[in-house]
ZAVO-430886 format. One line per field, with one value per residue (C-alpha): residue in one letter; z, y, x. Coordinates in nm, 3 decimals, always signed. Layout:
code (A_...)
w (Z_...)
v (Y_...)
u (X_...)
This chain:
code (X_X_X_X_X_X_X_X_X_X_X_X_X_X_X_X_X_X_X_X_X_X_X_X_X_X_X_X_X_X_X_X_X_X_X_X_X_X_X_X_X_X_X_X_X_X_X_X_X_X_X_X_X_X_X_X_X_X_X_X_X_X_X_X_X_X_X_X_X_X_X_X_X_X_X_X_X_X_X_X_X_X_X_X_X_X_X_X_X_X_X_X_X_X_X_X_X_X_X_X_X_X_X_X_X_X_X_X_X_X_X_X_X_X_X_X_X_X_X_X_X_X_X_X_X_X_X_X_X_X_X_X_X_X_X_X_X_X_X_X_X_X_X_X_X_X_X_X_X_X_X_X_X_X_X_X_X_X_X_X_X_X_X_X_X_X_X_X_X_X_X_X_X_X_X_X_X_X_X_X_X_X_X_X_X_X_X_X_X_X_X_X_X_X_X_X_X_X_X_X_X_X_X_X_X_X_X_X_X_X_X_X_X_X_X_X_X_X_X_X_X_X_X_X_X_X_X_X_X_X_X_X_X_X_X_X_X_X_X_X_X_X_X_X_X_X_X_X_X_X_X_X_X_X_X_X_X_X_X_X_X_X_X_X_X_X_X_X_X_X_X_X_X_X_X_X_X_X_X_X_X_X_X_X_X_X_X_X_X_X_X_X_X_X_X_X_X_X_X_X_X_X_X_X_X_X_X_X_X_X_X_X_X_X_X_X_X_X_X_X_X_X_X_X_X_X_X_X_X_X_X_X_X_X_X_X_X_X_X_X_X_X_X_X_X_X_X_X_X_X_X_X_X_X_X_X_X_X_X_X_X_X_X_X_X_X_X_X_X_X_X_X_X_X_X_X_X_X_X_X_X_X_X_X_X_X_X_X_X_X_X_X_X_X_X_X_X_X_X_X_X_X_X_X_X_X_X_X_X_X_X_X_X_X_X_X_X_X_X_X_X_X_X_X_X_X_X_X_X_X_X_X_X_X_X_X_X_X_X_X_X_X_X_X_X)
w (+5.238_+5.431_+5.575_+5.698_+5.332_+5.165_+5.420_+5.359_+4.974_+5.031_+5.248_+4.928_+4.734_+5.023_+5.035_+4.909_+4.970_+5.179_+5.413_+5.778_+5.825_+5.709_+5.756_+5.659_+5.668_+5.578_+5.534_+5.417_+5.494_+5.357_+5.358_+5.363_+5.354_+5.314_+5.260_+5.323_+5.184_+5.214_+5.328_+5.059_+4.951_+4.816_+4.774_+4.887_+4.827_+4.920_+4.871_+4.970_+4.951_+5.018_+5.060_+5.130_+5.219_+5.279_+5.499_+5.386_+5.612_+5.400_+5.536_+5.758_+5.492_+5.528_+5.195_+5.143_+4.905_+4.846_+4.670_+4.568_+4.398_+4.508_+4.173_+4.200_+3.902_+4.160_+4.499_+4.266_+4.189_+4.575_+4.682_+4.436_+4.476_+4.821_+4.817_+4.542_+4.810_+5.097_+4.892_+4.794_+5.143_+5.333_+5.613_+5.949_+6.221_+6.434_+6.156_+6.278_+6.374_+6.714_+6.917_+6.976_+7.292_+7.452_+7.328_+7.534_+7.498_+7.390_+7.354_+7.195_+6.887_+6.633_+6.598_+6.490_+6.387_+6.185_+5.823_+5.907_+5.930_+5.645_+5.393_+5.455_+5.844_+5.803_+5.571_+5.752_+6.045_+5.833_+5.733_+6.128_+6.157_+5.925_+6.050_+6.423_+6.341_+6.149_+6.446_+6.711_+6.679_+6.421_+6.360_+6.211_+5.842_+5.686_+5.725_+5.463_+5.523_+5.743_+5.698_+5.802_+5.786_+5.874_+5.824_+5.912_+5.881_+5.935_+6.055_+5.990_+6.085_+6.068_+6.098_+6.107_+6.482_+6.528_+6.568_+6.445_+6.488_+6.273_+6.432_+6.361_+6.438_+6.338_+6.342_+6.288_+6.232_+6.188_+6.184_+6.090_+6.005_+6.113_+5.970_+6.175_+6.062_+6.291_+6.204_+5.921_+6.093_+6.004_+6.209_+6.171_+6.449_+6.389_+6.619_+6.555_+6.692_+6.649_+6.793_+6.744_+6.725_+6.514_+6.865_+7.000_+6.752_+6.925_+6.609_+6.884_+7.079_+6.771_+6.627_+6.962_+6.988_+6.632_+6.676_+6.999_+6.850_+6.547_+6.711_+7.048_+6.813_+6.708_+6.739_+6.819_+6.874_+6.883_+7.234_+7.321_+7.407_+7.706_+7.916_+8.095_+8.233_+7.940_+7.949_+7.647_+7.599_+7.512_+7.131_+7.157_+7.396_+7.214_+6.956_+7.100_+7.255_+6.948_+6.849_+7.154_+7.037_+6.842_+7.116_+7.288_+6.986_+7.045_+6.690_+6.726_+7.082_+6.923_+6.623_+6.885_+6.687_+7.003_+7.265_+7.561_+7.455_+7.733_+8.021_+8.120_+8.511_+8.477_+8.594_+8.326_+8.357_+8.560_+8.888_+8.765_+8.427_+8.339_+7.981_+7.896_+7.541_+7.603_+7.286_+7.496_+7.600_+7.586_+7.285_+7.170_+6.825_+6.756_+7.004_+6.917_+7.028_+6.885_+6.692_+6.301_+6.374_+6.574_+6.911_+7.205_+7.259_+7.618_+7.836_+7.893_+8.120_+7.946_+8.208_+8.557_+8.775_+8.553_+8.522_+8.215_+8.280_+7.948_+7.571_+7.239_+7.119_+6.821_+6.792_+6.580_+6.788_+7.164_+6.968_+6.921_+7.246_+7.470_+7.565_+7.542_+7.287_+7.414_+7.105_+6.885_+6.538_+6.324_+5.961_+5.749_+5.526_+5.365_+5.075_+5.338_+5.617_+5.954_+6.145_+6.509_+6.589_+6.871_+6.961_+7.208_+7.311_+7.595_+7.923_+8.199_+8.335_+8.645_+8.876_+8.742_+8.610_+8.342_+8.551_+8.816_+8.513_+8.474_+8.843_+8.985_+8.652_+8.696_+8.312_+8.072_+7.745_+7.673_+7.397_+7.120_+6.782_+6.706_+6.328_+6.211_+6.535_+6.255_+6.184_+6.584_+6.601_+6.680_+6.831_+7.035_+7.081_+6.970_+6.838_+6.737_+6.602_+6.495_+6.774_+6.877_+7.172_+7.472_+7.693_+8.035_+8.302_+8.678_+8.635_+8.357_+7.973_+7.881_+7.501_+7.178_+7.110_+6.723_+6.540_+6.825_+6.846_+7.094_+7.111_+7.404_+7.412_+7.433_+7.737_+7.908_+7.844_+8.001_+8.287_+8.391_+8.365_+8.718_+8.691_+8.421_+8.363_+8.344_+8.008_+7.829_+7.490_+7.165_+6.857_+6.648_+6.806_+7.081_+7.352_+7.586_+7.864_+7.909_+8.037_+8.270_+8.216_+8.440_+8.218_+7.851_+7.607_+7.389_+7.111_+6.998_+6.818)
v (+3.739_+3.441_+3.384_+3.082_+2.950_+3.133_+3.021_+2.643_+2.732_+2.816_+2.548_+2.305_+2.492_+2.426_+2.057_+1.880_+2.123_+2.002_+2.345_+2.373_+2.632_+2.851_+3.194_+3.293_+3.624_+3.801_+4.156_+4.361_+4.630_+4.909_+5.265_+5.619_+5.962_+6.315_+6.700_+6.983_+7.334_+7.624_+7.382_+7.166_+6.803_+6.857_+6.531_+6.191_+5.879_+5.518_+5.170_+4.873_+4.748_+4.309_+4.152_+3.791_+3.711_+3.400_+3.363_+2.983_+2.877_+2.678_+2.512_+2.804_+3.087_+3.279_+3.393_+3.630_+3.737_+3.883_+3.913_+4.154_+3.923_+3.552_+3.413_+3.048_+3.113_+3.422_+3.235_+2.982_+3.214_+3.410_+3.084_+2.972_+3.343_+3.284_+2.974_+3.052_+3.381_+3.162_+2.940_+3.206_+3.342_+3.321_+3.088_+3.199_+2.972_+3.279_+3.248_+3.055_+3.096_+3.161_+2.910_+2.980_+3.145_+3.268_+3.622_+3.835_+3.941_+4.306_+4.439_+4.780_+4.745_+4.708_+4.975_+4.706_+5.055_+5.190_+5.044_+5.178_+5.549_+5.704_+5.866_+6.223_+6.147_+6.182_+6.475_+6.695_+6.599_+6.760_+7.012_+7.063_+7.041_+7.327_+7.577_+7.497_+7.609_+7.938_+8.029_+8.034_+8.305_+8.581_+8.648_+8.301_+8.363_+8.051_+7.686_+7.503_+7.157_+7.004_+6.600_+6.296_+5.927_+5.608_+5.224_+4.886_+4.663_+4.234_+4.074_+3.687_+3.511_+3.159_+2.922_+2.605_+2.582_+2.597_+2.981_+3.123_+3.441_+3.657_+4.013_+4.294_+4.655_+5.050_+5.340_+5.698_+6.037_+6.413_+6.676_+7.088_+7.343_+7.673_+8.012_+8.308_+8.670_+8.972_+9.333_+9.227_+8.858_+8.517_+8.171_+7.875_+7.633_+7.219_+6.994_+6.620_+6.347_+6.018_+5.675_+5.331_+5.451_+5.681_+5.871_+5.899_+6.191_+6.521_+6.808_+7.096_+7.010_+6.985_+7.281_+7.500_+7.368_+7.433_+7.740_+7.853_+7.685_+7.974_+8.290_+8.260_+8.279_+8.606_+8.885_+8.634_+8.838_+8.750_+8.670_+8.729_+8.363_+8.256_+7.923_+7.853_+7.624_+7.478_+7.366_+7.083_+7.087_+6.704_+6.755_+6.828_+6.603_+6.311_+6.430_+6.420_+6.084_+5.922_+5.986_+5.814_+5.481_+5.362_+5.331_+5.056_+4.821_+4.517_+4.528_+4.871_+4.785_+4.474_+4.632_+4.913_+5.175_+5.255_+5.511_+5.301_+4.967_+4.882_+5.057_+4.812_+4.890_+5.237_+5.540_+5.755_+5.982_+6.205_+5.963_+6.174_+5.982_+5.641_+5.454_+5.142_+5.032_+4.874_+4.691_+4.631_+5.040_+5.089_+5.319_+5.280_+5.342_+5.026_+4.827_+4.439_+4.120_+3.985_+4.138_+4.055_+3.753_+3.601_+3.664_+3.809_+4.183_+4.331_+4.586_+4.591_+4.845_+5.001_+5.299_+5.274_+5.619_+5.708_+5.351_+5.182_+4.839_+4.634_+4.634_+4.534_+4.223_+4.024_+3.683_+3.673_+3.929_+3.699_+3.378_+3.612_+3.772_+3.502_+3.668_+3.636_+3.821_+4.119_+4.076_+4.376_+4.268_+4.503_+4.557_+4.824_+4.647_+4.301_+4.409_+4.396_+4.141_+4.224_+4.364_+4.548_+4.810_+4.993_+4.961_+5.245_+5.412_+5.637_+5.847_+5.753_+6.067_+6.250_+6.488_+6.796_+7.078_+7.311_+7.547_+7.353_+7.333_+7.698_+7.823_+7.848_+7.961_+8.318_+8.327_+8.079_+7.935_+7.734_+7.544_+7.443_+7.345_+7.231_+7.185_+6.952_+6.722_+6.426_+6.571_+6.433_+6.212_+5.844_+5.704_+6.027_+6.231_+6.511_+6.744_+7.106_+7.227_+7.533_+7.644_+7.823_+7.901_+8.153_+8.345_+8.285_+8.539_+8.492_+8.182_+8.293_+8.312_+8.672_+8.582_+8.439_+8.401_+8.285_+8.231_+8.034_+7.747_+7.440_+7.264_+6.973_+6.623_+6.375_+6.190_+6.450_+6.681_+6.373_+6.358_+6.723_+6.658_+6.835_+6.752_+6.559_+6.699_+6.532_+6.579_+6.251_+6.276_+6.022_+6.177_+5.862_+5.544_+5.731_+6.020_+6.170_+6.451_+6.807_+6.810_+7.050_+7.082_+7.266_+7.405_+7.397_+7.599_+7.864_+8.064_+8.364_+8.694)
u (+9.488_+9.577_+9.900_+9.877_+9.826_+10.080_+10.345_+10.231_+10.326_+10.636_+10.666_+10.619_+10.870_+11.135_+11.123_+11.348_+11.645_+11.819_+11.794_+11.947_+11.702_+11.418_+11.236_+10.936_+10.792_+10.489_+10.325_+10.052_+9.884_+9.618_+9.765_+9.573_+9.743_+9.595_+9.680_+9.405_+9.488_+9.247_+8.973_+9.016_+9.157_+9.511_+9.673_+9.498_+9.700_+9.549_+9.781_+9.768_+10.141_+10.222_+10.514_+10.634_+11.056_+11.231_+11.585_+11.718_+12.023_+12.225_+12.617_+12.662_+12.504_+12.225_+12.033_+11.735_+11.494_+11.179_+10.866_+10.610_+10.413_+10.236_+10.181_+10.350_+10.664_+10.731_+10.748_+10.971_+11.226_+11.210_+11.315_+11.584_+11.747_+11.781_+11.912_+12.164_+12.259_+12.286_+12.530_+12.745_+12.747_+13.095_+12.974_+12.947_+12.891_+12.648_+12.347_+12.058_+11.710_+11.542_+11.311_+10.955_+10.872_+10.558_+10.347_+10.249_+9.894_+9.891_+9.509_+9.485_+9.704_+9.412_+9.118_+8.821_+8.619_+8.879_+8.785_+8.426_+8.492_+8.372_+8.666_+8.484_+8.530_+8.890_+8.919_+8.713_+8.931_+9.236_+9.009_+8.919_+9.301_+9.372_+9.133_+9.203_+9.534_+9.433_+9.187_+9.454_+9.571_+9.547_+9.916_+9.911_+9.840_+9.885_+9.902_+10.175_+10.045_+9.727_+9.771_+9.602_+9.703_+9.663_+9.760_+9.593_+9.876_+9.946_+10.268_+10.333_+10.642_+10.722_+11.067_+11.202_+11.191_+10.863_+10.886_+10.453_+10.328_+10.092_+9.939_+9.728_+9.744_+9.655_+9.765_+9.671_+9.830_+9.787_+10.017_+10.011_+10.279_+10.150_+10.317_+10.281_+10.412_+10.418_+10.621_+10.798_+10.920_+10.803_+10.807_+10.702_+10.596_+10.495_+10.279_+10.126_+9.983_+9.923_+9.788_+9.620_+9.309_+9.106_+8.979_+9.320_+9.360_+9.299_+9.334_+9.247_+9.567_+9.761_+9.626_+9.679_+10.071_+10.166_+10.007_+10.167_+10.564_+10.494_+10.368_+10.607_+10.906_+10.815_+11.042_+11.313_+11.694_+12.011_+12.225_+12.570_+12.765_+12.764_+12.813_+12.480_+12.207_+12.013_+11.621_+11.601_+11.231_+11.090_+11.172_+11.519_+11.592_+11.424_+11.658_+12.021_+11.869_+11.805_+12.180_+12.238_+12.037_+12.281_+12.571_+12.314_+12.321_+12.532_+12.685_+12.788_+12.920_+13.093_+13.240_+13.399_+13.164_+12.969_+13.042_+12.968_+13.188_+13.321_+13.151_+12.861_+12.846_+12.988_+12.777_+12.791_+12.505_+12.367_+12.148_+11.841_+11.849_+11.683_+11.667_+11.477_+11.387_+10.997_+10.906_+10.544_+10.493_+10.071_+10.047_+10.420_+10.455_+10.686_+10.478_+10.434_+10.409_+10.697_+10.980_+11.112_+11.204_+10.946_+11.096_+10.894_+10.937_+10.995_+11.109_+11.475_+11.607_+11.931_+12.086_+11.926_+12.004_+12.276_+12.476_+12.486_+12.328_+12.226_+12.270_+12.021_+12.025_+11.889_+11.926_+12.249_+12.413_+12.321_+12.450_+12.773_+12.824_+12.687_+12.367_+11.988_+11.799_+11.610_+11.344_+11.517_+11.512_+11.354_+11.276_+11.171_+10.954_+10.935_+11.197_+11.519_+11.642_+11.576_+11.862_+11.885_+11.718_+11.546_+11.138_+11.033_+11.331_+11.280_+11.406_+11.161_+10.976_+11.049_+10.879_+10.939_+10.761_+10.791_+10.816_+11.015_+11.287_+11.308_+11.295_+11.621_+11.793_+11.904_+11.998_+12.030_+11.785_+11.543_+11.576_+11.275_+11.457_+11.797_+11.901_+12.182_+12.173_+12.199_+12.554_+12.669_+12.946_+12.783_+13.098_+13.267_+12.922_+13.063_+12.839_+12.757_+12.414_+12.219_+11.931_+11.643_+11.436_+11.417_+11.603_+11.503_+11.612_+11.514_+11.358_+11.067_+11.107_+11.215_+11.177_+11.272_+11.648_+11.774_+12.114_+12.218_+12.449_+12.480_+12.821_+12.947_+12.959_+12.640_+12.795_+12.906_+12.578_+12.377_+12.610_+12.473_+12.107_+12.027_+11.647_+11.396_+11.064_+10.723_+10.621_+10.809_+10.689_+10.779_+10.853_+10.836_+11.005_+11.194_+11.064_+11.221_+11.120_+11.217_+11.544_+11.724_+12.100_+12.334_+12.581_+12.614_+12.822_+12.588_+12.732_+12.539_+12.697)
């Protein structure tokens, strides 16, 4: 497929409209995903989805559309429904497009060798996966799912301003739930991995951490409720984080639906924690050169030592607030308009250990799952979740605690971080370290 030439189409079918403005965006890309069970192929799903949009700017509206299709009638009617949206748009005087700016050169985002790996390659690296994860240890007795997958993908955006950008990139998964069962008690423990390239997949490491998350939750009992020092290991944290993401948008700060309008400058964390959002991160899964629409990513440093120092910005919120872009427009796909969002969204390491984290705790827990962490108020941080993990008693793990409960406030649970670990982790678009917190309210029976 060739971008270029399907932009200068569209191209033809604007002229002669009379537009104040035009975006043009483009996407393909050739899909792979696979289950193993018992050694064998269970599901295996190939696609190759495309998609072409168009944003026309029209007396102060802005219209999209979209199409799955480029035969000519259907690139005829993409544009006419967007112009036809853009006119029945209440105008606002904040739409417009960005100006071209210079791309940073990002090598490692495309794996040149990927399309050459043979099919069997990759299923007997589930397969490998699968009995990795049986082999551990032999109180695990069965493995629900062993996957693989992987996408080669192309980005093209074009405007009016002389905004043009087209990249290339891959990336490849694998992940394993493990069950183990021991006396009566069942656990189940999850691990994956994934990266740009086909060798950045390590199934033995994947396969040994699932493994390990199943069988140490065996025998898990139930703890009396206490207030305590908590250990957030990286998962959890990256989860109460990514509640947190939100609060740095500049709509949400705008509309008052953030919990940190207002409080640029303030310190509102604990010194110990850091946040940037790095659109350019080396192996970042929502690293690019440029964003949705067309505007360099970069690294924008969001809470330094604990004070909140910057917000998100697209291009439509910085015309509306006065500020520059920080290159965070984002889109799911080629079938919606790109709105704000976050790129890698992380808490910078520190220095400590694992066992640094749990040394000076006399008693306290050590916590490896929440469930419900979704349910967290967005705007007060509120929030109250379901948990498991570990005792820990004299600064070791004493061992598995369930039927646990977490309750506090994201702000103020981030204001007691007394020390961040070394072991930043992403889980998706945003990672976080293990976190130590000093006190934390834990309900048990």
């Amino acid at each position: 497929m060739n971008a270029e030439h399907i932009s200068d189409s569209i191209l033809k079918l604007l002229k002669g409209l009379s537009l104040d403005g035009y975006e043009i965006s483009i996407g393909n890309s050739h899909n792979l995903s696979l289950e193993v069970k018992e050694g064998k192929v269970d599901t295996f799903k190939c696609s190759a989805p495309l998609g072409v949009s168009v944003r026309l700017l029209k007396s102060g509206g802005m219209g999209f559309s979209f199409s799955t299709s480029l035969a000519g009638s259907d690139l005829e009617r993409m544009v006419d429904n967007a112009l036809v949206s853009a006119l029945n748009q209440t105008p606002d005087s904040w739409n417009g497009f960005p100006v071209p700016r210079p791309y940073p050169d990002l090598p490692g985002l495309f794996d040149e060798a990927l399309t050459a790996v043979a099919e069997n390659r990759k299923i007997d690296r589930a397969i490998e996966l699968e009995r990795l994860t049986l082999a551990a240890d032999p109180r695990i007795k069965r493995v629900r799912k062993a996957s693989y997958g992987e996408s080669e993908y192309m980005v093209y955006v074009r405007n009016s301003l002389g905004v043009k950008g087209m990249f290339r990139g891959t990336s490849v998964s694998a992940s394993v739930s493990a069950v183990a069962e021991d006396d009566g008690d069942s656990q189940m423990g999850w691990d994956f991995g994934f990266g740009n390239f086909f060798s950045d997949l390590h199934v033995d490491r994947i396969a040994a951490a699932a493994a390990a998350r199943a069988v140490g939750l065996l025998g898990a009992r139930k703890i009396q409720t206490m207030r305590c020092p908590v250990v957030l290991d990286n998962h959890v944290a990256a989860d109460i984080l990514e509640v947190l993401a939100p609060s740095f948008l500049a709509e949400n700060v705008v509309k008052g639906k953030s919990m940190l309008a207002g409080r640029t400058g303030q310190r509102l964390f604990s010194d110990k924690m850091t946040i940037r959002d790095n659109g350019l991160l080396s192996g970042g899964m929502a690293t690019a050169p440029f964003d949705a629409e067309g505007v360099p990513q970069q690294d924008t440093l969001l809470v330094e030592e604990g004070t909140i120092r910057a917000f998100l910005y697209d291009s439509y919120w910085a015309r509306r607030d006065g500020r520059e872009t920080t290159g965070n427009s984002t889109r799911g796909g080629m079938k919606g308009p790109p709105h704000l969002g976050v790129t890698n969204f992380y808490i910078e390491n520190g220095t400590a250990s694992a066992g640094d984290l749990l040394a000076g705790i006399a008693r306290g827990v050590l916590i490896t799952d929440v469930m419900g962490m979704h349910t967290a108020n967005p705007i007060s941080g509120d929030f109250s979740v379901g948990a498991s993990g570990f005792l820990v008693e004299n600064g070791a793990v004493s061992y598995p605690v369930k039927e646990i409960a977490l309750s506090g406030n994201i702000i103020e649970l981030f204001a007691h971080i007394e020390e961040v670990g070394s072991d930043l982790r992403f889980f998706g678009s945003v990672g976080s370290p293990s976190l130590l917190i000093s006190t934390l309210d834990v309900s048990g029976s």
